[in-house]
VOLOMAR-449306 format. One record per residue (C-alpha): residue in three letters; x, y, z. Coordinates in steps of 0.1 Angstrom, whole numbers, padded with zeros to 4 digits, always signed. Each point is the difference from the previous one (the first is absolute). Layout:
<sites>
ALAXYZ/...
</sites>
This chain:
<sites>
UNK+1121+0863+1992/UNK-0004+0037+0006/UNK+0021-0005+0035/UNK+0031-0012-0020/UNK+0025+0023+0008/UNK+0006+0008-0033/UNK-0037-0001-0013/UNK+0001+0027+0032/UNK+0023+0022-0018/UNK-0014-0003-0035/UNK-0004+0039-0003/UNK+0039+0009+0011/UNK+0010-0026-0023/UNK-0019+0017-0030/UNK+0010+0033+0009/UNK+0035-0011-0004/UNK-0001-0011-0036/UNK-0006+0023-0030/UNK-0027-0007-0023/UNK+0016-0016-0027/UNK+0029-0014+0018/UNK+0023-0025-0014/UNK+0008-0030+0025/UNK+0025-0028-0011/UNK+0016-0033+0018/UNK+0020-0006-0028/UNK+0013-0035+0015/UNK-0032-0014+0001/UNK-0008+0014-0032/UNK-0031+0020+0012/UNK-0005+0039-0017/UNK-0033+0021+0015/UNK-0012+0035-0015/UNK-0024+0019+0022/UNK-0011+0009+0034/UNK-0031-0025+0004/UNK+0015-0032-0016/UNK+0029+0003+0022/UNK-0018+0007+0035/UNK-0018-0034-0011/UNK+0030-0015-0009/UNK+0018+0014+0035/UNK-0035-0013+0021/UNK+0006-0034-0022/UNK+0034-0008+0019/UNK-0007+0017+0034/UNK-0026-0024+0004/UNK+0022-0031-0009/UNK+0022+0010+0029/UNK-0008-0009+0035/UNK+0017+0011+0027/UNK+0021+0024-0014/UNK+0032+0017+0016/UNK+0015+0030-0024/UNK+0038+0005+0010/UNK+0012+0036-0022/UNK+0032-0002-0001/UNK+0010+0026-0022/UNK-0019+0033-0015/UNK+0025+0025-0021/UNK-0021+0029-0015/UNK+0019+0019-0032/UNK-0017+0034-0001/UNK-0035+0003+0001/UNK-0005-0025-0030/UNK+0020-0030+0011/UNK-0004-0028+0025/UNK+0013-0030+0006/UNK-0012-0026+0028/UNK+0015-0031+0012/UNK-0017-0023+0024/UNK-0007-0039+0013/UNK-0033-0006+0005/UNK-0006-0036+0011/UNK-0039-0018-0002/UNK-0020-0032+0003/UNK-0018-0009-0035/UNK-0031-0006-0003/UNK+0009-0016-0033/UNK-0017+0024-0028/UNK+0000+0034-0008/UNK+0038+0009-0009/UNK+0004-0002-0038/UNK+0033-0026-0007/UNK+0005-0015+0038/UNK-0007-0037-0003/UNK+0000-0010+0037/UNK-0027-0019+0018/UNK-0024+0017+0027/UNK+0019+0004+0033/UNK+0035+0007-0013/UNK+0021+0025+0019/UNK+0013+0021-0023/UNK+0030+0026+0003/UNK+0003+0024-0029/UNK+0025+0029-0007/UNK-0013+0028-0015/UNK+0015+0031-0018/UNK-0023+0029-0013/UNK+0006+0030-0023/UNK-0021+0024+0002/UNK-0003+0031-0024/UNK-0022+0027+0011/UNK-0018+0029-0010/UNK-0020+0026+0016/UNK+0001-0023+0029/UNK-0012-0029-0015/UNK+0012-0034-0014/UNK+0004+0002-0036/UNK+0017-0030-0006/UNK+0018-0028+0027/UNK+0022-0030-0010/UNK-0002-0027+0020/
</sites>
């Protein structure tokens, strides 16, 4: 659905992310390497979410090669599309979520989840 907002801002999200970045939720056991597989992977679980409210709660930036992001961001599920959630279709969902970022030449290089 091109008027997604995040299908919307495909392109920004690209841009962010270096070309072989290395992506990892490492408490749902998931590990991604490169830009294109990721973007599908991020469009994946945007699109599970409906209704979405992001809450940041936190951003601390180390230098120039460091961030770290905390944040709520709370959904209705439309019951696929997020690898490891087992909840049916219409669940409200709250989840907490801390990111580390490391950067280079402006760009994502690699982000823990």
């Amino acid at each position: 659905d091109p008027l997604h907002p995040v299908a919307a801002s495909v392109d920004r999200t690209r841009a962010l992310y270096d070309p072989e970045v290395r992506w990892a939720a490492p408490r749902r056991g998931l590990a991604i390497t490169g830009r294109e597989p990721l973007v599908a992977h991020l469009l994946r679980e945007a699109h599970a979410m409906r209704e979405p409210v992001l809450q940041p709660l936190r951003r601390t930036e180390s230098g120039a090669h460091r961030i770290v992001e905390e944040s709520a961001i709370r959904f209705v599920y439309a019951g696929e599309g997020i690898a490891g959630l087992t909840l049916p279709a219409g669940s409200r969902v709250e989840l907490s979520r801390v990111r580390v970022l490391d950067l280079r030449n402006g760009r994502i290089v690699a982000a823990t989840c």
